[in-house]
Each structure stands twice: as structure tokens, then as C-alpha cells.
Biopython code that builds the backbone (N, CA, C, O; Angstrom):
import numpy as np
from Bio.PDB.StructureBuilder import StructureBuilder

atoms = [
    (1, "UNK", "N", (94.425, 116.974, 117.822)),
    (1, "UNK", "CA", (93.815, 115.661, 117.793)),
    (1, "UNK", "C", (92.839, 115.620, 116.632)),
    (1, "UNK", "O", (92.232, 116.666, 116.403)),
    (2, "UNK", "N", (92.631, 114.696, 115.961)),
    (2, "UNK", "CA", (91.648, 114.213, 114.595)),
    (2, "UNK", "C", (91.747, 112.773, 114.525)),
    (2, "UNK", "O", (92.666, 112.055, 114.918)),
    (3, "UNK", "N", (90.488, 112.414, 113.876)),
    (3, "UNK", "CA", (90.175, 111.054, 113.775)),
    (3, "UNK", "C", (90.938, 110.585, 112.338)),
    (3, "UNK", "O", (91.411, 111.112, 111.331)),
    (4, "UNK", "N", (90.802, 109.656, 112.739)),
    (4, "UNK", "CA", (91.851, 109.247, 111.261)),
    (4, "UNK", "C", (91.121, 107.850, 111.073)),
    (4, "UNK", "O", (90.344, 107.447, 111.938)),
    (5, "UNK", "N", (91.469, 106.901, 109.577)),
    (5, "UNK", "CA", (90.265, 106.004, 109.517)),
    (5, "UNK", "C", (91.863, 105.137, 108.394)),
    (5, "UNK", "O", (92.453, 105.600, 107.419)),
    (6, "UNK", "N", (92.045, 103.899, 109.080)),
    (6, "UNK", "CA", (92.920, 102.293, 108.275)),
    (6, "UNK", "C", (91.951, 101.671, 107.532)),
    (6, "UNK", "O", (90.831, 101.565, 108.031)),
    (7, "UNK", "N", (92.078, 101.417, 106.886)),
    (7, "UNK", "CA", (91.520, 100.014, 106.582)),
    (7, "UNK", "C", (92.451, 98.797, 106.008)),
    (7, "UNK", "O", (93.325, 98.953, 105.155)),
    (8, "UNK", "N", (92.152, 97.725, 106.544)),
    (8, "UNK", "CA", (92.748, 96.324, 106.571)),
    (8, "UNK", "C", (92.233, 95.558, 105.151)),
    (8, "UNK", "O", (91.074, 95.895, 104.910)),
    (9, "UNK", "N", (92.629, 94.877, 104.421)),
    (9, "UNK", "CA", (92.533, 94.095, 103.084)),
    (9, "UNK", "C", (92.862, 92.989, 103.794)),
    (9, "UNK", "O", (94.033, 92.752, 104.090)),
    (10, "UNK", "N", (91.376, 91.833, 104.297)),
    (10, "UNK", "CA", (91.270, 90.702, 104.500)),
    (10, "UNK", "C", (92.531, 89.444, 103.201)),
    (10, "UNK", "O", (93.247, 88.443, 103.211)),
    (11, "UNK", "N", (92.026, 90.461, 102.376)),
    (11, "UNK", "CA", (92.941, 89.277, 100.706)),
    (11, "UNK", "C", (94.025, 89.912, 100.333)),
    (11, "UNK", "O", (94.368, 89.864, 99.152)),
    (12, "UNK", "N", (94.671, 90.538, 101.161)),
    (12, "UNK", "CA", (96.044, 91.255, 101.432)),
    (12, "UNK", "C", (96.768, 89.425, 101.451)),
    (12, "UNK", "O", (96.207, 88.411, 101.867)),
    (13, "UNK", "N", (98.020, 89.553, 100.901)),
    (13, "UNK", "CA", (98.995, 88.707, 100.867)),
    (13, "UNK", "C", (99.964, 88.662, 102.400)),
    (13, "UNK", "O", (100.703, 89.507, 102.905)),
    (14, "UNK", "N", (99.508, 87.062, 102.904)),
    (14, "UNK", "CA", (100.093, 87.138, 104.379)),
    (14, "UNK", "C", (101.291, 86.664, 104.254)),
    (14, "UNK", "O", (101.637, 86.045, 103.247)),
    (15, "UNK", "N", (102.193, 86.931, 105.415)),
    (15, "UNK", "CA", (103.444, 86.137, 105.437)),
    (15, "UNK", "C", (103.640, 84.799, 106.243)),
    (15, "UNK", "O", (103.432, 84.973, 107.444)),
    (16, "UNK", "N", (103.925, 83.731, 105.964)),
    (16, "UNK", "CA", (104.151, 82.591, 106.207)),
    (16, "UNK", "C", (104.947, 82.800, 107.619)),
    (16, "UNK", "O", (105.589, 83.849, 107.669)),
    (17, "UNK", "N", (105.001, 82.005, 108.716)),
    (17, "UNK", "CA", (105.677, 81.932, 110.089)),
    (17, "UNK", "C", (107.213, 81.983, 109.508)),
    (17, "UNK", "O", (107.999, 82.905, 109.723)),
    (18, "UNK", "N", (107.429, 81.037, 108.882)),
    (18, "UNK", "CA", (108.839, 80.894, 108.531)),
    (18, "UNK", "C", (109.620, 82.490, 107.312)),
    (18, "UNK", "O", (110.792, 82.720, 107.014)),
    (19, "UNK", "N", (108.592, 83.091, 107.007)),
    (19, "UNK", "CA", (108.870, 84.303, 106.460)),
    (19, "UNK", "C", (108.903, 85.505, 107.484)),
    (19, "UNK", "O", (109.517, 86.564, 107.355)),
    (20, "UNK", "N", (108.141, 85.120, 108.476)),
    (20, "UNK", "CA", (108.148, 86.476, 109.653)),
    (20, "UNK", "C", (109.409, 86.178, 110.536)),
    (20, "UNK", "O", (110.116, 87.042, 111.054)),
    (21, "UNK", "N", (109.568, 84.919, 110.620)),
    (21, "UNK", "CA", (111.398, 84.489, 111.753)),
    (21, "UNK", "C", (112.237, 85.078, 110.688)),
    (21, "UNK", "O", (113.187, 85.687, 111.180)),
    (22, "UNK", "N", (112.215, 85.101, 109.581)),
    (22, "UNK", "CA", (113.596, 85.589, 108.305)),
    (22, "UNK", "C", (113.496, 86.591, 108.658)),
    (22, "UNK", "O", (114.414, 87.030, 109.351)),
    (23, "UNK", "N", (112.127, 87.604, 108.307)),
    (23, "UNK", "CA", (112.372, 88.922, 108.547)),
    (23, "UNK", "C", (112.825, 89.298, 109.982)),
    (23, "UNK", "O", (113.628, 90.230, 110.022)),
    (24, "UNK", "N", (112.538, 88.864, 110.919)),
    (24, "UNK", "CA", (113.004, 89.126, 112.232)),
    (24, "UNK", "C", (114.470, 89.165, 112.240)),
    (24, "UNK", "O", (115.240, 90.104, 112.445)),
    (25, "UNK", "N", (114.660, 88.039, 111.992)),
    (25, "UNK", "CA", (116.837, 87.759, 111.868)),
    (25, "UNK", "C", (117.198, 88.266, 111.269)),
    (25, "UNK", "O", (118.311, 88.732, 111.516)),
    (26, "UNK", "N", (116.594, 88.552, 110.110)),
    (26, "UNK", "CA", (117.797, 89.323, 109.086)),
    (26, "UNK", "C", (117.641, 91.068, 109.566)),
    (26, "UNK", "O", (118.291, 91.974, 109.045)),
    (27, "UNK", "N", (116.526, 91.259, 110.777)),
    (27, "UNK", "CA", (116.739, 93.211, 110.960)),
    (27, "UNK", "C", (118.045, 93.057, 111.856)),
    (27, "UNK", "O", (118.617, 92.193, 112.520)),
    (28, "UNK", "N", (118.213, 94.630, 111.429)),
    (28, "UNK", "CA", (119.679, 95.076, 112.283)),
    (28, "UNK", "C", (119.626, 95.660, 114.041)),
    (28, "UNK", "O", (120.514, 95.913, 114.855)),
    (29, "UNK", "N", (118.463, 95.697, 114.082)),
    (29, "UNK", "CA", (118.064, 96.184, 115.632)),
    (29, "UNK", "C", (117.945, 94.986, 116.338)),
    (29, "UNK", "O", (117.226, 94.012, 116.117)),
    (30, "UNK", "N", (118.850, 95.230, 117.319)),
    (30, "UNK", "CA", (119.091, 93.683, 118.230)),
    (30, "UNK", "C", (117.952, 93.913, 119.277)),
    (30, "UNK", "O", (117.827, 95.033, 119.774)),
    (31, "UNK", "N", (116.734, 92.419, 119.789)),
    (31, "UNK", "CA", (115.658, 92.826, 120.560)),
    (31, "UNK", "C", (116.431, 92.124, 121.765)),
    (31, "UNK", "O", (117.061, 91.067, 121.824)),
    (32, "UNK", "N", (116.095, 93.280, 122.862)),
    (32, "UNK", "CA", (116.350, 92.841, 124.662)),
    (32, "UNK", "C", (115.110, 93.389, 125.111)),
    (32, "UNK", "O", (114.338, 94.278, 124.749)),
    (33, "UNK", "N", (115.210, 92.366, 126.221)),
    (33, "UNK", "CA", (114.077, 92.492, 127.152)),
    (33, "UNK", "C", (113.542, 93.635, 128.060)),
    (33, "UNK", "O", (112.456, 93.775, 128.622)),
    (34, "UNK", "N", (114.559, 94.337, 128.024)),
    (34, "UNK", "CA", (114.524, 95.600, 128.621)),
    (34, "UNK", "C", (113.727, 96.362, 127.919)),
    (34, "UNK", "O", (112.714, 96.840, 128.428)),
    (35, "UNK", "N", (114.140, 96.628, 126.393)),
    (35, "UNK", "CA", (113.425, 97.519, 125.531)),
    (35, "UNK", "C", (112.430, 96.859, 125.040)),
    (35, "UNK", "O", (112.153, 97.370, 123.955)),
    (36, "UNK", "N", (111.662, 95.883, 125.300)),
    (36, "UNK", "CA", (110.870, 94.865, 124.837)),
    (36, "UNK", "C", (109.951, 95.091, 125.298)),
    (36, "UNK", "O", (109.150, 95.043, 124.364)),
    (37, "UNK", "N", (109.213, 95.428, 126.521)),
    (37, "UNK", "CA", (108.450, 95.895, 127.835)),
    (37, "UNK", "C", (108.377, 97.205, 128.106)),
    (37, "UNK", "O", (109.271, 97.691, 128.798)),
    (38, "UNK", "N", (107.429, 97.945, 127.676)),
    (38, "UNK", "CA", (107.034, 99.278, 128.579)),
    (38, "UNK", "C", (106.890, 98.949, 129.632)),
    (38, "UNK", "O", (106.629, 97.777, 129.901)),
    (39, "UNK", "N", (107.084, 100.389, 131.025)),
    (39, "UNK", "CA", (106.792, 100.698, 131.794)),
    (39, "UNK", "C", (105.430, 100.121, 132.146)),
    (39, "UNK", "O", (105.263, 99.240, 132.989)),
    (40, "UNK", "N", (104.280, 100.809, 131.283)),
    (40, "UNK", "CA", (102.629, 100.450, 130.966)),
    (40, "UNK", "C", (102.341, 99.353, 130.882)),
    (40, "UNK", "O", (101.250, 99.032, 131.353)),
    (41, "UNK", "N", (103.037, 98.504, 130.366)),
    (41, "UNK", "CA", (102.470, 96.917, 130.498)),
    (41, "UNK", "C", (102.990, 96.219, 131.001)),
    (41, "UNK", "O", (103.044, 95.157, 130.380)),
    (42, "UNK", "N", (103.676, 96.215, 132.287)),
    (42, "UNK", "CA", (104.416, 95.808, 132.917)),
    (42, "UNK", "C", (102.967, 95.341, 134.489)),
    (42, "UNK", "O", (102.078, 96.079, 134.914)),
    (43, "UNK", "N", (103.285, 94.036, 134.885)),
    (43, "UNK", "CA", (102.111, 94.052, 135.943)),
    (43, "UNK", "C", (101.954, 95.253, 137.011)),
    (43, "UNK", "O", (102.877, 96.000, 137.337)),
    (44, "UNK", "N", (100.720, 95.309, 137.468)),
    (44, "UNK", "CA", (101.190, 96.602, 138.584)),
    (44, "UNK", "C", (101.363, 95.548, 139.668)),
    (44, "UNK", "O", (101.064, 94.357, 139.761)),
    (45, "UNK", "N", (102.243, 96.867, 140.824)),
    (45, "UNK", "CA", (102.558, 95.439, 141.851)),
    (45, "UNK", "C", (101.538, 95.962, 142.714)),
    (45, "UNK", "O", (100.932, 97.008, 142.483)),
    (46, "UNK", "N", (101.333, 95.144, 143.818)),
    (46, "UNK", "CA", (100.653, 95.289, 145.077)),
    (46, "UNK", "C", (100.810, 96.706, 145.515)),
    (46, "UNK", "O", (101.966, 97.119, 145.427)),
    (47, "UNK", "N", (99.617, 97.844, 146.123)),
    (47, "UNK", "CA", (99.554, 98.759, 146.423)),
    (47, "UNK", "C", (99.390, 100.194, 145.511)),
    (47, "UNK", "O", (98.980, 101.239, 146.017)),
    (48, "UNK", "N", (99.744, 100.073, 144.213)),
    (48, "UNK", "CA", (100.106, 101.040, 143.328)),
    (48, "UNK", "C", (98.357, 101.423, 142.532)),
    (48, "UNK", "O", (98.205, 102.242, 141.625)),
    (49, "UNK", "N", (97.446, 100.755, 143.041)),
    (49, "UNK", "CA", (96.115, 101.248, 142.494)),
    (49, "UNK", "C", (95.619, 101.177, 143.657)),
    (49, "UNK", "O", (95.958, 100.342, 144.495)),
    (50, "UNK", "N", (94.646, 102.178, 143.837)),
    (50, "UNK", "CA", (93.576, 102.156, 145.040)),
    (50, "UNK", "C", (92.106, 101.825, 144.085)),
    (50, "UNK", "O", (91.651, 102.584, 143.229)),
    (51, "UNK", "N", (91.674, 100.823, 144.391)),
    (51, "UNK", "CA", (90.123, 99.874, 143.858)),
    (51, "UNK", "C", (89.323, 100.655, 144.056)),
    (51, "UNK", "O", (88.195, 100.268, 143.749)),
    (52, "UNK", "N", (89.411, 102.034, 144.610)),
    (52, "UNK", "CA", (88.091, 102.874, 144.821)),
    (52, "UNK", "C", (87.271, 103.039, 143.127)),
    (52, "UNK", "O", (87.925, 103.029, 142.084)),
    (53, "UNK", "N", (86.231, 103.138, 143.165)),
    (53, "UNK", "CA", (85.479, 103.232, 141.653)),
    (53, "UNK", "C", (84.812, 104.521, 141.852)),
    (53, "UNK", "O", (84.203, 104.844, 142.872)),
    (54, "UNK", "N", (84.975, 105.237, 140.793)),
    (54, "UNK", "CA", (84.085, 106.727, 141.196)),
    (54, "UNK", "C", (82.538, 106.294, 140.445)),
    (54, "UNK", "O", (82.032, 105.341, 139.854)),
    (55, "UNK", "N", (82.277, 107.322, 140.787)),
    (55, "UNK", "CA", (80.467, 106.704, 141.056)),
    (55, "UNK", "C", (80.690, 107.286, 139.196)),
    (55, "UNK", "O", (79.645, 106.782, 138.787)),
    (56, "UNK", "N", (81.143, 107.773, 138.269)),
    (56, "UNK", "CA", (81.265, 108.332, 136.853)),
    (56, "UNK", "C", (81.125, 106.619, 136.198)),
    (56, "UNK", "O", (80.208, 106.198, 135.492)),
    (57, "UNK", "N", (81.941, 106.101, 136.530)),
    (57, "UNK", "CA", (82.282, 104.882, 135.823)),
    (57, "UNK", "C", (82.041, 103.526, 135.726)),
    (57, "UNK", "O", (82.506, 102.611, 135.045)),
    (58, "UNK", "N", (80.681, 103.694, 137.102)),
    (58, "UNK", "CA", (79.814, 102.510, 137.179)),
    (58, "UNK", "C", (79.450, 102.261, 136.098)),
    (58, "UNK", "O", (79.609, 101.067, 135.846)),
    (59, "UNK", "N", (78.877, 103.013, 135.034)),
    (59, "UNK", "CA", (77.793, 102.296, 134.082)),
    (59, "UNK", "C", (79.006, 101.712, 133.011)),
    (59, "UNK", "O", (78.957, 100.529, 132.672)),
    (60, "UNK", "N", (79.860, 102.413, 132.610)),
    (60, "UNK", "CA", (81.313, 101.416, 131.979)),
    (60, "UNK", "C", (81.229, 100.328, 132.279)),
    (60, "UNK", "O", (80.867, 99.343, 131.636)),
    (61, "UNK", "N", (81.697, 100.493, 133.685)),
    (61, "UNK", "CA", (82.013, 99.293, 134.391)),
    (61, "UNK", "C", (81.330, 98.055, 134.349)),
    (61, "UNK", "O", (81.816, 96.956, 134.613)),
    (62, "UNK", "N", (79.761, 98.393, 133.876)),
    (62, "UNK", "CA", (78.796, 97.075, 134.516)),
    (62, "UNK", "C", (78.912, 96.749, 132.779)),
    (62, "UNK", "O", (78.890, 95.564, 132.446)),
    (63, "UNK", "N", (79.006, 97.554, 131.964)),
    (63, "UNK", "CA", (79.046, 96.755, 130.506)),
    (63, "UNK", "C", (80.416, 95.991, 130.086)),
    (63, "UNK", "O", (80.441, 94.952, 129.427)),
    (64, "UNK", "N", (81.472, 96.636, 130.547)),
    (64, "UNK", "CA", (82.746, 96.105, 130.730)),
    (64, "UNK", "C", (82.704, 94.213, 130.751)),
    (64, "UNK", "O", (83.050, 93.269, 130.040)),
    (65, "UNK", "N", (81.856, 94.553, 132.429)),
    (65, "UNK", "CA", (81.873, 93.349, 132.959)),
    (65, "UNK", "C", (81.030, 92.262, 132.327)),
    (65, "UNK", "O", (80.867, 91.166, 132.862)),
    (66, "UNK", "N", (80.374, 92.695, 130.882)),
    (66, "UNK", "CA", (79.849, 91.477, 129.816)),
    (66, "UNK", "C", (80.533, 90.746, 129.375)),
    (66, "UNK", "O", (81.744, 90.944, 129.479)),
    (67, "UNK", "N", (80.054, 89.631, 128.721)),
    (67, "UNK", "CA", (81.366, 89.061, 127.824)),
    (67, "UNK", "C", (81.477, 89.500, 126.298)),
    (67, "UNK", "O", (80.791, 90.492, 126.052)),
    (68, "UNK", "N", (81.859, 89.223, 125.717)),
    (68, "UNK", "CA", (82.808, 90.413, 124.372)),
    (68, "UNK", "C", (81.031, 89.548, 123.614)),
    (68, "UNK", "O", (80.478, 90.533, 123.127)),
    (69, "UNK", "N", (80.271, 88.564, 123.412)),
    (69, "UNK", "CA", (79.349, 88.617, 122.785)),
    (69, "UNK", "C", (78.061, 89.521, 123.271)),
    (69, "UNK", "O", (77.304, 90.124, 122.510)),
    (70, "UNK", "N", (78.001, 89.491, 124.335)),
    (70, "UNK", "CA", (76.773, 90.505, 124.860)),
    (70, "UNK", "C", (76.919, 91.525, 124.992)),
    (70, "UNK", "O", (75.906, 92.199, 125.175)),
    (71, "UNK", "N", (78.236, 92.202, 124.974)),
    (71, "UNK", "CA", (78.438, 93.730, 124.993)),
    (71, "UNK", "C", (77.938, 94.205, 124.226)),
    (71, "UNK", "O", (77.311, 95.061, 124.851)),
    (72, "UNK", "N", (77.635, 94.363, 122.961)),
    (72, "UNK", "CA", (77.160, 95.115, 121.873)),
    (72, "UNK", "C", (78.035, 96.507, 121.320)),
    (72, "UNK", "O", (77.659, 97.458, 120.634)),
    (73, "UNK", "N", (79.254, 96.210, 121.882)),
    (73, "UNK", "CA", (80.181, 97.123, 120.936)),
    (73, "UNK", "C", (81.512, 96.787, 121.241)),
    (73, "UNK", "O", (81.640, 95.746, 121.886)),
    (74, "UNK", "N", (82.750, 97.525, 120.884)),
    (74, "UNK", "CA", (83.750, 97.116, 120.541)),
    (74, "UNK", "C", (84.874, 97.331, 121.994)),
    (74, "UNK", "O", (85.246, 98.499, 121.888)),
    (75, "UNK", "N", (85.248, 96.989, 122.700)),
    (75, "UNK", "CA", (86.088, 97.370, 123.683)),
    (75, "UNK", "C", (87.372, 97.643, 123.543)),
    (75, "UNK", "O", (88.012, 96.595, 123.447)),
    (76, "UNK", "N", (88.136, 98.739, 123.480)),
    (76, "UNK", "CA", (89.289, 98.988, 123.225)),
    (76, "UNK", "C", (89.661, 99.127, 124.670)),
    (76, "UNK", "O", (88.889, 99.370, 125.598)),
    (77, "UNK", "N", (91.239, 98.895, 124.736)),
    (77, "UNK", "CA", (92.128, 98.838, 125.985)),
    (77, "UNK", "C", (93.518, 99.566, 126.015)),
    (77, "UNK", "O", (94.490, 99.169, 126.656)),
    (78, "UNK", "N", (93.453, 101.150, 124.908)),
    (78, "UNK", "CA", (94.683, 100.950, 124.330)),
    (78, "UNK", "C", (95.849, 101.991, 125.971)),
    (78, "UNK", "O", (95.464, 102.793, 126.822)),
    (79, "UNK", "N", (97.295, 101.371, 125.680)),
    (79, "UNK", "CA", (98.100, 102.082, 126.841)),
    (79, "UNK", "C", (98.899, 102.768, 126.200)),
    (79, "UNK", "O", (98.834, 102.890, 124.977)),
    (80, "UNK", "N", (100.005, 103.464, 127.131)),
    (80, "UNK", "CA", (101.072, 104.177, 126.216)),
    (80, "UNK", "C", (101.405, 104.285, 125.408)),
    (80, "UNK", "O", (102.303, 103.469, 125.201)),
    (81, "UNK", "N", (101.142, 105.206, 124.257)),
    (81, "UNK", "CA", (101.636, 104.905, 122.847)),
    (81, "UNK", "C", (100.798, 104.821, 122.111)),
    (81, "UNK", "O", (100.787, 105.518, 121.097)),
    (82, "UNK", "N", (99.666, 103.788, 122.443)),
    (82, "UNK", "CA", (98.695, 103.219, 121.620)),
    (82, "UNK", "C", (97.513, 104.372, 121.305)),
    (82, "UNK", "O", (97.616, 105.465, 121.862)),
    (83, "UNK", "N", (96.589, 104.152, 120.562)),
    (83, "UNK", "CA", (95.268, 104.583, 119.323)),
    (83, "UNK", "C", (94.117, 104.358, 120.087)),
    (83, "UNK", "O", (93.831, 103.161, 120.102)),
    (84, "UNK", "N", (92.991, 105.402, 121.029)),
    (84, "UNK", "CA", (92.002, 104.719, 120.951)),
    (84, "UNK", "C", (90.995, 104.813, 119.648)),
    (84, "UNK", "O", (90.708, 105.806, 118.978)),
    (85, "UNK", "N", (90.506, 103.298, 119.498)),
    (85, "UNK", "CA", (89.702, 102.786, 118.422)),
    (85, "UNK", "C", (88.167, 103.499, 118.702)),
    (85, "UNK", "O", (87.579, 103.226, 119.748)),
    (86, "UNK", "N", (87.672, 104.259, 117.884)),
    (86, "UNK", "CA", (86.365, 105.126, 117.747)),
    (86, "UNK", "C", (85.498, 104.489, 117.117)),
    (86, "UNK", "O", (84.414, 104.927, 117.502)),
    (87, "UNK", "N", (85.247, 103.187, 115.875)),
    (87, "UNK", "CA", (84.343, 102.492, 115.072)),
    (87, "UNK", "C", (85.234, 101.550, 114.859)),
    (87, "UNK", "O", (86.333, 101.509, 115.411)),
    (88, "UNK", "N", (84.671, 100.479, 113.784)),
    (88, "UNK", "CA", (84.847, 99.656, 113.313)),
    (88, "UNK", "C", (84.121, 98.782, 112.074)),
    (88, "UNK", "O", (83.309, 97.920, 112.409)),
    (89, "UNK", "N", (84.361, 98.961, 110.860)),
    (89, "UNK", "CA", (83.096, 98.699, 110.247)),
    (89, "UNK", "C", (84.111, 98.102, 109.314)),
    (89, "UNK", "O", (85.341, 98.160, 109.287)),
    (90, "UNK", "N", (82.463, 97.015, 107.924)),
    (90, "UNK", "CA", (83.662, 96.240, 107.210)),
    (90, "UNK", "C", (82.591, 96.680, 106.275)),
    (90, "UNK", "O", (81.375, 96.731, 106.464)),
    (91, "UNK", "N", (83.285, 96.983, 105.241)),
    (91, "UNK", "CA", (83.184, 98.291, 103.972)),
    (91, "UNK", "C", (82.477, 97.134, 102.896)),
    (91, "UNK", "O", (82.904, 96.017, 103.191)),
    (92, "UNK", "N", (81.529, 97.091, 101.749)),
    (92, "UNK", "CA", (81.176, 96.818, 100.772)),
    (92, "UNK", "C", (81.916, 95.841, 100.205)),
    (92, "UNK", "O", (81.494, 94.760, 99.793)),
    (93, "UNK", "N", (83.223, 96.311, 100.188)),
    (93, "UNK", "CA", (84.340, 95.484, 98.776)),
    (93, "UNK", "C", (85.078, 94.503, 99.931)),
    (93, "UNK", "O", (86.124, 93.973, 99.556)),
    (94, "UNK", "N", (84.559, 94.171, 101.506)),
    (94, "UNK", "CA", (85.326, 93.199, 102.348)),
    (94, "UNK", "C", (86.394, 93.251, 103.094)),
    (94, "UNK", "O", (86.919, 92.300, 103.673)),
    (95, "UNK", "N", (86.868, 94.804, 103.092)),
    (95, "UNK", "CA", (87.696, 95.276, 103.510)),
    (95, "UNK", "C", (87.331, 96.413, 105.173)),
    (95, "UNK", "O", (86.612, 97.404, 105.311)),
    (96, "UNK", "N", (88.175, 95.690, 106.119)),
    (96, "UNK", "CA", (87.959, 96.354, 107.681)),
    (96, "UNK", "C", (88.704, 97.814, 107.564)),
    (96, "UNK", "O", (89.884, 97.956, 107.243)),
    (97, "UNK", "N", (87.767, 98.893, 107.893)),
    (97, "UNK", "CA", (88.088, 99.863, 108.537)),
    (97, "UNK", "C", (87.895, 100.288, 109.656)),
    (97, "UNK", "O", (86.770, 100.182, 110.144)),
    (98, "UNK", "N", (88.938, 100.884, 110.364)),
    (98, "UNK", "CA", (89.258, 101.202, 111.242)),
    (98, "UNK", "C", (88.931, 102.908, 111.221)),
    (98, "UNK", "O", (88.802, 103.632, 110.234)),
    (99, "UNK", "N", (88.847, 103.271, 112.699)),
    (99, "UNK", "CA", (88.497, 105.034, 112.710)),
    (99, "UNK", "C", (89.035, 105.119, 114.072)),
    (99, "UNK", "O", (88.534, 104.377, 114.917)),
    (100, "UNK", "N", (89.988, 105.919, 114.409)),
    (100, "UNK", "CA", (90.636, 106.049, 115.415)),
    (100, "UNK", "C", (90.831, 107.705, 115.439)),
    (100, "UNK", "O", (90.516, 108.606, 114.661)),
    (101, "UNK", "N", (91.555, 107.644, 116.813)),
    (101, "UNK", "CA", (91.996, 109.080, 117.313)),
    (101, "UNK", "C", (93.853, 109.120, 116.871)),
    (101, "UNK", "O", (94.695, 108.281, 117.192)),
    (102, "UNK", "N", (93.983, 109.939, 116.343)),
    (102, "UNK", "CA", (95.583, 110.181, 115.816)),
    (102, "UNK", "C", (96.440, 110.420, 116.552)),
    (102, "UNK", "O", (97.564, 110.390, 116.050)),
    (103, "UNK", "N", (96.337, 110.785, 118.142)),
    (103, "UNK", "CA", (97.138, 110.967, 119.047)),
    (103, "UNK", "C", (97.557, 110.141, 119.733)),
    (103, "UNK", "O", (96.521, 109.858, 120.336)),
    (104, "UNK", "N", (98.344, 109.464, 120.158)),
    (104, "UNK", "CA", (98.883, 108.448, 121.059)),
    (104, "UNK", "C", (98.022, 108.955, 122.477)),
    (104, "UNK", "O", (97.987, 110.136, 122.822)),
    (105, "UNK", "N", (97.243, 107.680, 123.333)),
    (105, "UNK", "CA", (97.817, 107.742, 124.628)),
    (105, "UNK", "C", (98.722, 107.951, 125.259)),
    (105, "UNK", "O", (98.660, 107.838, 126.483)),
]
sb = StructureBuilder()
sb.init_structure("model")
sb.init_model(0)
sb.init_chain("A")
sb.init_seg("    ")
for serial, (resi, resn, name, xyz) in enumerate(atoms, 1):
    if name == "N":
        sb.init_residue(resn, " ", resi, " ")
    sb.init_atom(name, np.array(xyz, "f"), 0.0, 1.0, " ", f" {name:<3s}", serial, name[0])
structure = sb.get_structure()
């Protein structure tokens, strides 16, 4: 495991809606719904979590429960597969970096 650090170019050249449907149609990998949906983000159904809270994760929990302006930092949510996000900062020249963990969840 190591941290690893993106950064995003706000004045990066975007693609137009009607340029992201082209690129979509013209790939050769056909999308179904099956392979479309992880396991992980799939709703949980009734019964499959027990609501117990361990007494570790109260203080998470009560900042959690801010709204994204009063929290005072960044909340990541990442699931299977995904990066958790470690910083977030926007660099001198206007450009977002990112600092993450290199290992998938």
C-alpha cells in the first residue's frame, strides 16, 4: 500500500454530451445491466446489516451526521474497487490534486 497523488486540470479540454454518446457507441464492449452493477452497490435488503454502532465510531458518526458545509473536511465513501481519498488540495497554477491510497477497497 502507498499513497499516490492525481491531479485534475480545471482548463483541461471537456467533451461535449453529444461527443461522450459517440464515444460510448462507437466502443466495442456491449454494456448490460448485469455487468453494470456491483454486488457493493447494489441496495442492501432488509436484515443483512445489524444497526448496532460500536462505541469506536460514535465520534465519526456524529461528524458524518453534519452537512457537507459544516463538516470541515472531505468525506469519502469509497466501495469495492474504489480509492480511499487521503487530501485534497488546489495547487498554485489552479489545478486539483488529489492524494489517495493505491490499493483498491
Amino acid at each position: 500500500m502507498a499513497i499516490a497523488t492525481m491531479v485534475l486540470d480545471p482548463n483541461a479540454q471537456a467533451y461535449t454530451d453529444n461527443q461522450i454518446v459517440d464515444k460510448v457507441n462507437a466502443a466495442s464492449n456491449q454494456i448490460s445491466r448485469a455487468s453494470s452493477i456491483a454486488a457493493a452497490a447494489r441496495p442492501i435488503a432488509s436484515g443483512e446489516v445489524d444497526n448496532a454502532k460500536l462505541a469506536s465510531t460514535a465520534a465519526k458518526d456524529n461528524l458524518d451526521a453534519l452537512s457537507d458545509t459544516a463538516r470541515g473536511y472531505v468525506k469519502t465513501s469509497p466501495t469495492g474497487g474504489q480509492f480511499k481519498v487521503v487530501a485534497v488540495q488546489r495547487q498554485a497554477d489552479g489545478k486539483l490534486a488529489v492524494t489517495y491510497d493505491d490499493v483498491a477497497i
